[in-house]
Every structure is written in structure tokens, then in C-alpha cells.
C-alpha positions as CSV (number, residue, x, y, z in Angstrom):
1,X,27.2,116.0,124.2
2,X,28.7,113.1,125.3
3,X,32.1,114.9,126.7
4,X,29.2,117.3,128.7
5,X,27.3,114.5,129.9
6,X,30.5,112.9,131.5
7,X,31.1,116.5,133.6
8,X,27.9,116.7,135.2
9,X,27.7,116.4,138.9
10,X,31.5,117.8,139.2
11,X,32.5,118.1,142.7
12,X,34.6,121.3,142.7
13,X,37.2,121.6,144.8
14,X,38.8,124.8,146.5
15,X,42.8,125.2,145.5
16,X,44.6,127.7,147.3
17,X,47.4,129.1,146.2
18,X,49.7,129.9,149.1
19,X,52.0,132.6,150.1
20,X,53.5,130.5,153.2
21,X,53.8,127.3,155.2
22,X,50.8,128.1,157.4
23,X,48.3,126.3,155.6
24,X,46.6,125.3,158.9
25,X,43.9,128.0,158.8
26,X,42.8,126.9,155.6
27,X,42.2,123.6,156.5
28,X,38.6,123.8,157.5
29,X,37.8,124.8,153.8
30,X,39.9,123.0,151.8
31,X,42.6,120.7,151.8
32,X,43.9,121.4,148.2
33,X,47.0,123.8,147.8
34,X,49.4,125.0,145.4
35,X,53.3,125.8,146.1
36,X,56.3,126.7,143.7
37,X,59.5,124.6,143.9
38,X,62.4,126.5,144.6
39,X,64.4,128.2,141.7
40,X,61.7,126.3,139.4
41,X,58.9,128.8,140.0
42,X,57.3,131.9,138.6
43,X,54.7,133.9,141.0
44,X,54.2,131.1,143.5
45,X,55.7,130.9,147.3
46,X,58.3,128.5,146.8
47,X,59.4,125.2,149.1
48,X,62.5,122.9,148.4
49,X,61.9,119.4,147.8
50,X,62.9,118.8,151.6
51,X,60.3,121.5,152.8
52,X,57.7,119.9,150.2
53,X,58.4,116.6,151.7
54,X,58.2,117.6,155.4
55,X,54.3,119.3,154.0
56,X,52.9,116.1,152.7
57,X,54.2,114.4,156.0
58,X,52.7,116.9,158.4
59,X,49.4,117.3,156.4
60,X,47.0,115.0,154.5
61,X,46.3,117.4,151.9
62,X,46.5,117.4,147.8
63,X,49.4,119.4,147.2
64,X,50.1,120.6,143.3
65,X,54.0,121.6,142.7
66,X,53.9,124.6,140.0
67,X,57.5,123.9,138.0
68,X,56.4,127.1,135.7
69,X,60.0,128.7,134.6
70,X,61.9,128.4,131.3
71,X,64.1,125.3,131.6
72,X,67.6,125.7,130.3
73,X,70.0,123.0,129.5
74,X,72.2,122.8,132.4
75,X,68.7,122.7,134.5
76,X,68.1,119.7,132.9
77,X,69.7,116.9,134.9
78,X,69.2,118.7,138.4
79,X,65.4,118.6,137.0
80,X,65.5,115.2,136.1
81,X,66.9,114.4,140.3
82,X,63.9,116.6,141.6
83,X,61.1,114.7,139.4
84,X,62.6,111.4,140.2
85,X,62.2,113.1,144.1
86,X,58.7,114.1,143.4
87,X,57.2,111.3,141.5
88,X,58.0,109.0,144.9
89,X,56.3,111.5,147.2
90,X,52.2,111.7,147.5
91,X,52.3,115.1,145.4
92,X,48.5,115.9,143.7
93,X,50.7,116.5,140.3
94,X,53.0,119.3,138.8
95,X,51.9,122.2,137.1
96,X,54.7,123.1,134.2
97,X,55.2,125.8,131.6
98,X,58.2,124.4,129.8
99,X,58.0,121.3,127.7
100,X,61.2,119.8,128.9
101,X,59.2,119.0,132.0
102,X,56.4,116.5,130.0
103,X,59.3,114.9,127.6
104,X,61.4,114.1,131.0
105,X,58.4,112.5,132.9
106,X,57.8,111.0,129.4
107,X,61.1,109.4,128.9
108,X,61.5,108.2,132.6
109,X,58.0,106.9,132.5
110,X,56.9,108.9,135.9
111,X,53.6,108.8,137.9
112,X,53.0,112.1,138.1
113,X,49.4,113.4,137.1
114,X,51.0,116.1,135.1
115,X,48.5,120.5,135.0
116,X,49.2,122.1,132.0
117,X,49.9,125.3,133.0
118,X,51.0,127.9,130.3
119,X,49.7,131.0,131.2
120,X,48.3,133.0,129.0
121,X,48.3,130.3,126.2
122,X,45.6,127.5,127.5
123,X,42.5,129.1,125.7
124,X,40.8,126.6,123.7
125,X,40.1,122.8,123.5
126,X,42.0,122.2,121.0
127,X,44.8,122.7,123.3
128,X,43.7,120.6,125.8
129,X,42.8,117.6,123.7
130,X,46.1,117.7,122.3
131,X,47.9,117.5,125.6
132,X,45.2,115.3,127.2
133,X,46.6,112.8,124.5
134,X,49.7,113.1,125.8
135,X,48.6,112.0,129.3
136,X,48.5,115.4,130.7
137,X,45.6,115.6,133.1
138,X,45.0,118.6,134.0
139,X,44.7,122.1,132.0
140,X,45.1,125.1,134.0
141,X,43.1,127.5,131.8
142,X,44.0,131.2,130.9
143,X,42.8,134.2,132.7
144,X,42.4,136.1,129.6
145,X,39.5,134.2,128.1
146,X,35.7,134.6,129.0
147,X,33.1,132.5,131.0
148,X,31.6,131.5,128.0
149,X,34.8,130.3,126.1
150,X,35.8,128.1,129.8
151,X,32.3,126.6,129.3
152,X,32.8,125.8,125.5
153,X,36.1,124.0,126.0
154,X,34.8,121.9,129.2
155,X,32.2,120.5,127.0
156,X,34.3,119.6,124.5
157,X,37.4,117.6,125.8
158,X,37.8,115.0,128.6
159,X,41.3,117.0,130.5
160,X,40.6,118.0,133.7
161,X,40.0,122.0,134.1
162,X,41.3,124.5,136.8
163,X,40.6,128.2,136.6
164,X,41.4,131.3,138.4
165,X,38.4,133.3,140.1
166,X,40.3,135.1,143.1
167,X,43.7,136.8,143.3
168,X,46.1,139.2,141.6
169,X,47.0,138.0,138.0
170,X,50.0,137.8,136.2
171,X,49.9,139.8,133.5
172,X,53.6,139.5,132.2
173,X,56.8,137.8,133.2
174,X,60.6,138.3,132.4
175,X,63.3,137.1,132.8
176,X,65.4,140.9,133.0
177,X,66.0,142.4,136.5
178,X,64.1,144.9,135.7
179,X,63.3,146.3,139.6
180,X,67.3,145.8,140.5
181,X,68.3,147.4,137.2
182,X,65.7,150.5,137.3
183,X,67.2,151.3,141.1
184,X,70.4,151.2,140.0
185,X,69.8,153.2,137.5
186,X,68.5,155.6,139.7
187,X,71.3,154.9,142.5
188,X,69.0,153.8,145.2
189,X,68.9,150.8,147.0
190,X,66.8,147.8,145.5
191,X,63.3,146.7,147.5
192,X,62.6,143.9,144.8
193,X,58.9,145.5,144.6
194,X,57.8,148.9,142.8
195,X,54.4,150.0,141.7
196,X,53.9,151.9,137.8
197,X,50.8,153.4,136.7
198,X,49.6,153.5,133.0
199,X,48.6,157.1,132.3
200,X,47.4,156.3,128.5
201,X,44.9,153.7,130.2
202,X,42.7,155.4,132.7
203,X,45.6,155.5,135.1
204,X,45.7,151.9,136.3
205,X,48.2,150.6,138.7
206,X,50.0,147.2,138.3
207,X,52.3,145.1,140.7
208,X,56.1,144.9,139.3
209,X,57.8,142.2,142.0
210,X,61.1,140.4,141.2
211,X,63.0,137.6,142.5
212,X,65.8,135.5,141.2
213,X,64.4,134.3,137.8
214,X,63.1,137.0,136.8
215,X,60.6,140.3,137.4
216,X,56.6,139.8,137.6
217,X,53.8,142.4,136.5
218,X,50.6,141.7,138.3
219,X,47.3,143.5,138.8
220,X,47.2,145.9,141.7
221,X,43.2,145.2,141.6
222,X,42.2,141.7,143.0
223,X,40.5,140.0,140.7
224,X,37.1,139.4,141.8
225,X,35.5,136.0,139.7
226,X,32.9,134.9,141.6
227,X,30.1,135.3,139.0
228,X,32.0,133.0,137.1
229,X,32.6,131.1,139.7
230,X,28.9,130.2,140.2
231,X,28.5,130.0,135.9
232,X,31.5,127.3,136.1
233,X,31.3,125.6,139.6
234,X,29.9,122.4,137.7
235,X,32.5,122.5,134.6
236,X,35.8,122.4,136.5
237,X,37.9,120.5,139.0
238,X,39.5,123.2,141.0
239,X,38.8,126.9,141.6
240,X,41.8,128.6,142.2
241,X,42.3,131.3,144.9
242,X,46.0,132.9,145.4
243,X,46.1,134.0,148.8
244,X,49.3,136.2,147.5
245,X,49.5,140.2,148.5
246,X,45.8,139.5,150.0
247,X,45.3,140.5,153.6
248,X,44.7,137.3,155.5
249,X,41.6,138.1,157.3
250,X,40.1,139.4,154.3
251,X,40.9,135.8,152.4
252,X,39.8,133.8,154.7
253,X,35.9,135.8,155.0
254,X,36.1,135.2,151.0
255,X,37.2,131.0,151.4
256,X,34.5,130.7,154.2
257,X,32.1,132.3,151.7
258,X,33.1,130.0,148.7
259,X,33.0,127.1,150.9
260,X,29.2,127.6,152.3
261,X,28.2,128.3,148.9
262,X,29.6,124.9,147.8
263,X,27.8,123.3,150.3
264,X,24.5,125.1,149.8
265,X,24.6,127.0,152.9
266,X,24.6,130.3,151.3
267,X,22.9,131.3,148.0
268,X,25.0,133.0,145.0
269,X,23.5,136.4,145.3
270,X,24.3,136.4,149.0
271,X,27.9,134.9,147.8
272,X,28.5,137.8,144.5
273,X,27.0,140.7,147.2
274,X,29.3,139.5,150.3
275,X,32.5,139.1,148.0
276,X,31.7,141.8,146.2
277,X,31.9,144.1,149.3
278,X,35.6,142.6,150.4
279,X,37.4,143.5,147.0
280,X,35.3,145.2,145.1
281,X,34.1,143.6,141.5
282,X,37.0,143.5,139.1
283,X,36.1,141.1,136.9
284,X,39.1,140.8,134.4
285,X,38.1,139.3,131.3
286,X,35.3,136.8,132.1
287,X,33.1,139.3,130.2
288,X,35.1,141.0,128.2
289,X,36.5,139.0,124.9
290,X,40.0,139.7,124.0
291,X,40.3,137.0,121.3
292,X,38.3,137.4,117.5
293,X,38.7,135.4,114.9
294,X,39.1,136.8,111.1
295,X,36.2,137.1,109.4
């Protein structure tokens, strides 16, 4: 009780994740964004240190750095220049997948405000209090765990919470060429993008989009959270929304909406039927349990 006590009142904040520099538009909104660092990034529009630099000195904005890839060994001491580089800028904090990244800003004793952000694997408070005692303050929890479970772990550790309520989701990365090899196996030119459907389940259609690291499989449906959204709007810090593959216009009408619901200028019915009507009510697994324990 005391952990829920200590979250009441949040003030949730809108964080966009971008899909270029214009963040301009956004700015009547929010002033909370997400960007990928170059060749350090999986699924995120990516900016070199420069470029993030130049950001921070254009805008006055909280500005998260996703460093989400598989660190290898020669990576390490290029890393280690970039974090150095990062911690002396104004950054909000990185969101990392790999360890190496925590044990680095560990060992050089770094202010950065570090998100844990593992994918598919941040789905309980167990979790969280065990990196929340290793000074990680933020967890960037999984889209494949319910409403309910999100609700459970923010009352039961003190690690700031972000979750994901509009956008197409990763479903899988890898680090195989899989787009470049499948067109060359086929003897056409590469276009770093293909769509597959799943016959054996009800013909769905997912996203397969490469770049350098690696291939990405995302949901062709945009994920559609905004039930939850109203269910969780006092649990969390951040509400994510990934402007990526999203046609602007559209985005924008669903930000404005989020935004005068925040600020009580539109009820939640009026929010879930407005919302609902731009992209449709794919709700992914905020309703639908995908984890059981043994009985």
C-alpha cells in the first residue's frame, strides 16, 4: 500500500516516439520524445551524437536516447566515448537493452537516469525492483502483458514506469538480413521493406523492415491502447506513442485527443470513440493474457 500511496496523483506525460527531426508540430502537446542513436538502435529513427546535440540545443524538450542493440566487444570502447558524450549533454536518460550499457555507466560513475528497456522481457516487479536497485530509473514495460499485470507491478515497486498504448509493435528482431537475403534469393533488387501474411492465423499481415543491424517484424495493425490508457494514466510516467509508419495527420488528431483528455477537456468515452474511429481498436494484449503460471 505504501508503494501505491506514493504513485497517486502521477502526472503523466506524453512521449513520442519519432520518425524524424521535425518535432516542431508536436510541440503544443508534448515536449517529451524518443530517438535512436545511430548504429546503437533497434526500431527507432536514429540521430548521431552531433544531430542529438544540435536537438537539445534547438529545443527545450526531454529527449530519451534508446541504445537498444546487442553490444559486441569491439562496440565497447566507441560506446564508452558516446556515453561519456551523452552523460555531459541535457539528455532525459538512455533506454538500453544490453547490459554492457548499465555496467559501463556503472563503472564510470555517469549521470545518466538510465530506462530499462528489454522488450519483450520487462513483465513483472520483480524485475523492476531488481534493476531499481541498481539505480535504473525507469522500466519501459512489455507490450505483451495485460492492463491488469501493468497495474499490479506499479503498486508494487518504486522504478518509474513507461508503457506503450499507440503505434506498431515490435514483435521480433534479428540480427540476419533477412529482406536483402530473401531478394537475392529471388534475384530482385532489395527495398529493405516486405510485407508476409500468416495463413495458419486468420491471415494476419505483419511489417518485415531492415536496416543495418538487423531485420524488424512489426504489426501491420496499429495498436490501438487507449482503454488502457485511461485504466493506467495514474500508474505511469510516460505514455508512449511511435509516430513510426503512421500518417501524420492522422497522429497528430490522436496526440491532440490524448492531450485534451489529460487536461480534462475531453471525457474518456469521447477519447476510446474518437480514437477508436482513426485506427480502428486493436488492442494487442492489454486483455488478453499470454503468460500462466504452473499450477
Amino acid at each position: 500500500m505504501e508503494l501505491l500511496l506514493q504513485r497517486e496523483g502521477l502526472n503523466l506525460k506524453l512521449l513520442i516516439s519519432l520518425k524524424d527531426k521535425e518535432l516542431s508540430k508536436y510541440l503544443d502537446f508534448t515536449n517529451s520524445f524518443i530517438v535512436g542513436l545511430k548504429d546503437y538502435s533497434v526500431n527507432y529513427y536514429e540521430l548521431s551524437v552531433d544531430e542529438i546535440n544540435n536537438l537539445l540545443n534547438e529545443y527545450q524538450i526531454d529527449l530519451f536516447i534508446s541504445i537498444n542493440k546487442n553490444i559486441f566487444n569491439e562496440d565497447l570502447p566507441n560506446l564508452e566515448e558516446i556515453l561519456i558524450k551523452l552523460s555531459k549533454m541535457n539528455i532525459k536518460g538512455i533506454l538500453f537493452y544490453d547490459l554492457s550499457v548499465l555496467a559501463i555507466v556503472k563503472k564510470l560513475n555517469l549521470n545518466i537516469d538510465l530506462v530499462l528497456h528489454q522488450t519483450h522481457l520487462v513483465t513483472n516487479y520483480n524485475i523492476c525492483n531488481f534493476y531499481y536497485d541498481l539505480n535504473v530509473s525507469y522500466a519501459y514495460l512489455s507490450t505483451e502483458i495485460t492492463a491488469l499485470e501493468m497495474q499490479e507491478i506499479s503498486e508494487k515497486t518504486n522504478i518509474k514506469l513507461m508503457a506503450y498504448f499507440i503505434g506498431h509493435p515490435i514483435i521480433s528482431h534479428s540480427k540476419r538480413k533477412l529482406v536483402s537475403n530473401f531478394y537475392k534469393y529471388i534475384q530482385k533488387d532489395n527495398i529493405n521493406k516486405l510485407n508476409i501474411i500468416e495463413q495458419k492465423n486468420k491471415n494476419e499481415k505483419y511489417y518485415i523492415i531492415e536496416n543495418k543491424i538487423g531485420t524488424n517484424i512489426l504489426t501491420s495493425e496499429i495498436l490501438n491502447g487507449t482503454e488502457a490508457f485511461i485504466y493506467l494514466k495514474d500508474k505511469l510516467e510516460y505514455g508512449i506513442l511511435d509516430s513510426n509508419l503512421i500518417d501524420d495527420n492522422a497522429f497528430i488528431k490522436i496526440l491532440s485527443l490524448y492531450r485534451d483528455n489529460l487536461d480534462k477537456k475531453l471525457s474518456d468515452d469521447v477519447l476510446i470513440k474518437k480514437v477508436k474511429e482513426l485506427i480502428g481498436n486493436y488492442q494487442g494484449f492489454f486483455y488478453k493474457k499470454t503468460i500462466y503460471k504452473v499450477k
